[in-house]
C-alpha positions in Angstrom: -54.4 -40.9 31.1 -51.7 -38.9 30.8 -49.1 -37.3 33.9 -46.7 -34.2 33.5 -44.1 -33.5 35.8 -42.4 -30.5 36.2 -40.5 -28.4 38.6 -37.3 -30.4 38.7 -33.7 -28.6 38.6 -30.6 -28.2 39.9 -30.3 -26.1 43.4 -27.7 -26.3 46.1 -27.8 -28.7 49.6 -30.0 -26.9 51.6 -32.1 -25.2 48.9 -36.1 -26.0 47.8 -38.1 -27.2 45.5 -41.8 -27.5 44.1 -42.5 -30.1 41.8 -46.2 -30.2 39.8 -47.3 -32.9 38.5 -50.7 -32.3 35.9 -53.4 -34.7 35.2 -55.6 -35.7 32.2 -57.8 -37.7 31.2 -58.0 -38.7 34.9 -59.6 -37.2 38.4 -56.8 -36.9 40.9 -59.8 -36.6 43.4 -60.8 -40.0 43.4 -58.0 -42.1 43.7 -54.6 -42.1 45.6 -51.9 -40.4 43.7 -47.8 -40.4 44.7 -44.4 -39.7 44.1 -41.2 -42.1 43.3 -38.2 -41.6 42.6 -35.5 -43.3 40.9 -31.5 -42.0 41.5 -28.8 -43.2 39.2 -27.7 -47.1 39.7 -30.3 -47.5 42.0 -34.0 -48.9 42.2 -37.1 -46.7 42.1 -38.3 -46.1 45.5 -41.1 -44.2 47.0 -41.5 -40.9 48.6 -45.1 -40.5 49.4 -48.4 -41.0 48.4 -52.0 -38.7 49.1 -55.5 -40.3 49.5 -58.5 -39.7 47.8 -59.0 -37.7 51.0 -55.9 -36.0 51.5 -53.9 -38.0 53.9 -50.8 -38.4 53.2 -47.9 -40.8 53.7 -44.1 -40.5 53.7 -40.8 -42.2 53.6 -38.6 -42.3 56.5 -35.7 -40.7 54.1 -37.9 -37.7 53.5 -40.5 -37.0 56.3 -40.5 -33.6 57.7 -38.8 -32.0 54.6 -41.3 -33.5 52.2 -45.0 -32.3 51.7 -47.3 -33.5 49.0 -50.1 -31.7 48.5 -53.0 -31.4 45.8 -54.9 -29.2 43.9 -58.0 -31.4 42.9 -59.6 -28.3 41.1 -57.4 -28.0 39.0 -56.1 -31.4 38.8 -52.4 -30.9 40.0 -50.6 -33.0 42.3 -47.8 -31.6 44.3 -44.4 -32.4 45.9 -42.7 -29.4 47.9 -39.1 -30.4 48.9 -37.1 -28.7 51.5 -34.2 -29.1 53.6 -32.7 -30.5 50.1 -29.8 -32.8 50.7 -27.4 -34.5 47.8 -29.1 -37.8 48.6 -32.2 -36.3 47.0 -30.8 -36.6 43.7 -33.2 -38.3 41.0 -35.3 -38.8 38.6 -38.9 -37.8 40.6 -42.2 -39.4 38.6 -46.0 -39.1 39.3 -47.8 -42.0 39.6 -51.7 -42.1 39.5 -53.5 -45.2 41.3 -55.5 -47.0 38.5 -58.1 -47.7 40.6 -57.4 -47.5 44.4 -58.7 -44.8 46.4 -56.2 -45.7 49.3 -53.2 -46.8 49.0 -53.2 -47.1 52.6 -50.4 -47.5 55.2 -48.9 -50.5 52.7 -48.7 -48.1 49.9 -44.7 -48.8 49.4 -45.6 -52.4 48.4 -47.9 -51.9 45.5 -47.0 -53.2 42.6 -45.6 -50.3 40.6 -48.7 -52.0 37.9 -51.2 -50.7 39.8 -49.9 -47.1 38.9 -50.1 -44.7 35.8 -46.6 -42.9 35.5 -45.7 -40.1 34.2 -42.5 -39.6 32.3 -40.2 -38.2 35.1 -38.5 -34.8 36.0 -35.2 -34.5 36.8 -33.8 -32.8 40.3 -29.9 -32.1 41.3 -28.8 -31.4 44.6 -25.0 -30.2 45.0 -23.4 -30.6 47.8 
């Protein structure tokens, strides 16, 4: 299995992003896919995760500027970010559910084991 990020960058307060994350040798389709983030000092926390279905789920810090979205044809999970504020700083990662379908409305309590990760991009919000 293997997850590439990319996307990340440096943009002002206020500004946008889209990250992509690819897939291989996996189907996003059947299992519930997310994104965490990790900013400097701090632990890795998550932003949101989509169902094998498409329902998604987000953190408090980030709902409402935050969509995931995914592209199961082609294998490409999404994370658009607007509103962009300093706090959004970080290291972003896709993670791939190793075998749950949901991650259901508990999904910011599984074990970070139960994920394939990819290697991270990197996202910088001035102020």
């Amino acid at each position: 299995v293997q997850l590439v990020e990319s996307g990340g960058g440096s943009v002002q307060a206020g500004g946008s992003l889209r990250l992509s994350c690819a897939a291989s040798g996996y189907y996003i389709g059947n299992y519930c896919m997310g994104w965490f983030r990790q900013a400097p000092g701090k632990e890795r926390e998550g932003v949101g995760i989509i169902e094998d279905d498409g329902g998604t789920s987000y953190a408090d810090s980030v709902k409402g500027r935050f969509t995931i979205s995914k592209d199961n044809a082609k294998n490409t999970l999404f994370l658009q970010m607007t509103s962009l504020k300093p706090e959004d700083t970080a290291m972003y990662y896709c993670a791939a559910a190793t075998y749950l379908r949901r991650c259901g409305d508990s999904w910011k309590y599984i074990a970070y084991g139960s994920f394939y990760w990819g290697k991270g991009t990197l996202v910088t919000i001035s102020s």
